[in-house]
C-alpha positions in Angstrom: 0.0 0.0 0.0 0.8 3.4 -0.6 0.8 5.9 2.4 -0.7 9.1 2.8 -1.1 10.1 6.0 0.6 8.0 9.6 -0.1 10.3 12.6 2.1 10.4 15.3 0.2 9.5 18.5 1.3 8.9 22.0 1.3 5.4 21.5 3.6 5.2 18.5 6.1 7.0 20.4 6.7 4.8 23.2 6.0 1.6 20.8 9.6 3.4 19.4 10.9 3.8 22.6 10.6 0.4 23.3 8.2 1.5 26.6 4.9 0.0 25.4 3.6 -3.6 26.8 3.3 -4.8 23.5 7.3 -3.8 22.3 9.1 -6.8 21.8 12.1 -5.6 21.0 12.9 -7.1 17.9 14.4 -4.5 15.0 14.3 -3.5 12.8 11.4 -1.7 13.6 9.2 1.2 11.3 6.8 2.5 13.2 3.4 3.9 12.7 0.4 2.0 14.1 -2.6 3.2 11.7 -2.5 5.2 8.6 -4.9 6.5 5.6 -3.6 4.4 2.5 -3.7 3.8 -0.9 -4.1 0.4 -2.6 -3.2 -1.1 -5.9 -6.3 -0.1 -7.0 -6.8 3.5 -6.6 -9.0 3.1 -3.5 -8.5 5.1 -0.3 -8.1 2.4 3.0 -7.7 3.3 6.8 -5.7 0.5 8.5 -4.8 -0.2 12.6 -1.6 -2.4 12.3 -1.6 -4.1 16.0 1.2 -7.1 15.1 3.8 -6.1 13.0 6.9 -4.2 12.7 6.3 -2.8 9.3 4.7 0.2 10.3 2.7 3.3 8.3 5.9 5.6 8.4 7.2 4.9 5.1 5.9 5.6 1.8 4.6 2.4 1.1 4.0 -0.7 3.6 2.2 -3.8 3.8 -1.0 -4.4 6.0 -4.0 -7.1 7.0 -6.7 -6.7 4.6 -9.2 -7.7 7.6 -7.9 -4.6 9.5 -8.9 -2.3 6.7 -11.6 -0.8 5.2 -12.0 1.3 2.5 -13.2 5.5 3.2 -16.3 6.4 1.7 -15.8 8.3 -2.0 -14.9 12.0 -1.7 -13.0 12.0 1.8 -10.0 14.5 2.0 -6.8 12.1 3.2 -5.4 15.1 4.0 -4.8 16.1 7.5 -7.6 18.3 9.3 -9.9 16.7 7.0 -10.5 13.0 8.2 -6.6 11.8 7.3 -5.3 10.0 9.9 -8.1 11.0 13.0 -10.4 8.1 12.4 -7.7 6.6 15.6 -8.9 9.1 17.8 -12.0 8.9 16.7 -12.0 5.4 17.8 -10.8 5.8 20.7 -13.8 8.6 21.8 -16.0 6.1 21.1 -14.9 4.0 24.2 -17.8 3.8 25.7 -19.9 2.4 23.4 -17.0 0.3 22.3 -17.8 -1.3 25.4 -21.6 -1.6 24.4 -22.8 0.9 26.8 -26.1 2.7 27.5 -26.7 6.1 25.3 -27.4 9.4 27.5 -25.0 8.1 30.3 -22.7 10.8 31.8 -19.3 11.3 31.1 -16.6 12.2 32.4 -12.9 12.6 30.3 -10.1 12.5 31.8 -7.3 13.8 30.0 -9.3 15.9 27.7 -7.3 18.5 26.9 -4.9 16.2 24.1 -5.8 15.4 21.1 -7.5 11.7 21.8 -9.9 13.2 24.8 -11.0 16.4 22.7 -12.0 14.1 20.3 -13.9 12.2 23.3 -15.9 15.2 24.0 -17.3 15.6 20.3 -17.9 12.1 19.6 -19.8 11.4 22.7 -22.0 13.9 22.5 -22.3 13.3 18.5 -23.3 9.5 19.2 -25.7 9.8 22.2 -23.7 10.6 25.3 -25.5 12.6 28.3 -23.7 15.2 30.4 -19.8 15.4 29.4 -17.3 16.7 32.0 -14.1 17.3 30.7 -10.9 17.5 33.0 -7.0 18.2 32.8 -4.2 20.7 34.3 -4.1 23.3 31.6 -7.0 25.9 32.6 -6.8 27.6 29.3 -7.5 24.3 27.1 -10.3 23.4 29.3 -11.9 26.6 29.0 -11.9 26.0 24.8 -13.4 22.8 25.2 -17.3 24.2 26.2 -17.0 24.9 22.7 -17.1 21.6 21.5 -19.4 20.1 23.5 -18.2 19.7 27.4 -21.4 20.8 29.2 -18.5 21.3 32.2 -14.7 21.3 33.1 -12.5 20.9 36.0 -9.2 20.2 37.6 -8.3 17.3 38.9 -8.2 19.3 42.3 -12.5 19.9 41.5 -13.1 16.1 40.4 -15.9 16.0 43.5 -18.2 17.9 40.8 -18.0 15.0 38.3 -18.5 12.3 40.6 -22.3 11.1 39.8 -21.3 10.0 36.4 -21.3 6.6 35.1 -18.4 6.2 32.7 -14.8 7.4 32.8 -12.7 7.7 29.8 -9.0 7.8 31.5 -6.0 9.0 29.2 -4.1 9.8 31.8 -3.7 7.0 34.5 -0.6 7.3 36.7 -0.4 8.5 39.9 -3.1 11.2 39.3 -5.6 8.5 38.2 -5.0 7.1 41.9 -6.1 10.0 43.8 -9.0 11.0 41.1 -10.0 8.0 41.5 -10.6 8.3 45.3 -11.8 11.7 45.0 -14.3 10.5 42.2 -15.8 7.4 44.6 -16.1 9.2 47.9 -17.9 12.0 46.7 -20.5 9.6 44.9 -24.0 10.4 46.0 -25.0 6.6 45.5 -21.9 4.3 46.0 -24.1 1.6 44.5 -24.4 3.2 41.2 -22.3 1.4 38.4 -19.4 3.3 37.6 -17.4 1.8 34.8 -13.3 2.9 34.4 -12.2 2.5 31.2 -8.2 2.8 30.9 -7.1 4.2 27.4 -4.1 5.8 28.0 -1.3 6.4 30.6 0.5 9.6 29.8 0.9 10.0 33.7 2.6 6.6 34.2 2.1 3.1 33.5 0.9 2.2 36.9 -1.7 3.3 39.6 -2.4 2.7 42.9 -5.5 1.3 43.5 -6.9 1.0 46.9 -9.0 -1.8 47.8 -11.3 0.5 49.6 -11.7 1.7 46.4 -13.3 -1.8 44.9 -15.3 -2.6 47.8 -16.8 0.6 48.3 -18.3 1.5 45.4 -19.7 -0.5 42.4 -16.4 0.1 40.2 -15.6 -1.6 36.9 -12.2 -1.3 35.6 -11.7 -2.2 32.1 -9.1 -1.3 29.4 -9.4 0.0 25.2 -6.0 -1.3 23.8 -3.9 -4.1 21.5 -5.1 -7.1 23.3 -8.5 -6.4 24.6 -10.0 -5.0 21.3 -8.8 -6.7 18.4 -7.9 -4.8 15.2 -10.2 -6.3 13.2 -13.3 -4.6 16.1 -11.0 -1.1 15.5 -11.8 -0.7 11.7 -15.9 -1.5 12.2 -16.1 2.2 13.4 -14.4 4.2 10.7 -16.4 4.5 7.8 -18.9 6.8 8.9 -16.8 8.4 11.6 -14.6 9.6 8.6 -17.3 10.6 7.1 -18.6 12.8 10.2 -14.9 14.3 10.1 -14.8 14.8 6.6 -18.5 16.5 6.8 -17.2 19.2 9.3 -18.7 17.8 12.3 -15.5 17.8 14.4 -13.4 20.1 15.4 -9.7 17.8 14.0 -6.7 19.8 14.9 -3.7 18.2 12.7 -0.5 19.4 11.4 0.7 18.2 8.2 4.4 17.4 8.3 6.8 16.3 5.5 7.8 12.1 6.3 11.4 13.6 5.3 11.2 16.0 8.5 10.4 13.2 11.2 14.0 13.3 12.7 13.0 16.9 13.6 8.8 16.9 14.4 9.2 13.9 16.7 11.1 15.3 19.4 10.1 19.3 18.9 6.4 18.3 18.6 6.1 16.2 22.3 4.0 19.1 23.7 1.9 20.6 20.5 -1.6 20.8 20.7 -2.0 19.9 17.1 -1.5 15.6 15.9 1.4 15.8 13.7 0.7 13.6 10.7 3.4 12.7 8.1 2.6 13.0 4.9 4.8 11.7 1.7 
């Protein structure tokens, strides 16, 4: 396949750095886990590649037919305009990943990068109730009303999010410890199902969990990654999420970058707001 767009995520990152729980440790190694493509016959593919070392950052690579499909007629690969989003996209729609109930509350945390704006607008696109969104960065939050949040907070303010019934955690670490303690004994009914769902872990790849915490309270941890989703379940949501992308109905904030220039854009972009996405 040719590629066209390979976004640099949080994940490919550490799957370079030899930090993820999947790294083996056997190079060479290209990496890239998903990417918009092109195959021999003209027709525009997105692909999650979950088992392989031939990654998407390259200008052509080879992929699992089963963990493709092919974009609807008339979507822009180009960055900002469906490219390579349909990931986070994906990964927004955790919860229902996990077959659960529409209107539900929500609460994001981690929601001022890339994958948990993304979170916001998707859950509120597909049926999601009341969407709190929290992180550190004060300004951030404030922007994120905008695209859907009906509220935000610190993690210091997590008490005012604590009657929801799903959590979508990018963050995990040690802040996921004590949020999750804040979270559970501020509950008004302990007995109310409260399902955890671990995405990412840009805090640290462990958390404390108290027992208290288990026994307590009706809490369900569960986890969205290579493993306990299977590629082939990743690529049932992207057709018509690209679509929804393509159609202007998310607010995608990617930065087109050069393949040649990845020496550079992967150390200098660690922080940006934007998803850097190489391009040929």
């Amino acid at each position: 396949m040719e590629v066209l767009a390979a976004g640099l995520h949080p994940r490919v990152r550490s799957q370079a750095d030899g930090s993820h729980y999947t790294t083996t440790g056997e190079l060479p190694l290209v990496p890239g886990i998903d990417g918009v493509l092109r195959d021999p016959k003209g027709r525009i593919r997105y692909t999650v590649l979950d088992d392989t070392r031939l990654g998407t950052m390259a200008e052509r690579t080879v992929i699992d037919l089963d963990r493709s499909v092919v974009l609807l007629n008339g979507i822009d690969p180009g960055p900002g305009r469906g490219g390579d989003e349909p990931r986070d996209v994906i990964v927004g729609r955790a919860p229902p990943a996990h077959r659960l109930p529409a209107r539900q509350g929500l609460l994001v945390l981690g929601a001022t990068g890339n994958a948990g704006r993304m979170a916001i607008q998707v859950a509120k696109r597909f049926g999601a109730g009341r969407v709190v969104a929290a992180g550190r960065d004060t300004d951030r939050l404030a922007g994120l009303h905008a695209l859907g949040a009906d509220a935000t907070c610190t993690f210091d303010e997590l008490a005012r999010a604590a009657d929801v019934d799903v959590v979508t955690d990018y963050v995990w670490g040690e802040p996921t410890a004590r949020a999750m303690v804040d979270l559970l004994s501020a509950r008004t009914d302990r007995s109310a199902p409260l399902t955890w769902i671990e995405v990412g872990s840009v805090a640290g790849p462990e958390a404390a969990v108290p027992s208290a915490a288990l026994r307590s309270a009706r809490l369900q941890l569960v986890g969205i990654g290579i493993g306990s989703v299977p590629g082939r379940d990743f690529v049932k949501e992207p057709p018509r999420l690209a679509s929804a992308v393509a159609d202007g109905a998310f607010d995608v904030r990617a930065r087109a970058v050069p393949l040649a220039e990845v020496e550079q854009a992967w150390t200098a972009t660690a922080g940006l707001a934007d998803r850097i996405v190489f391009v040929p």
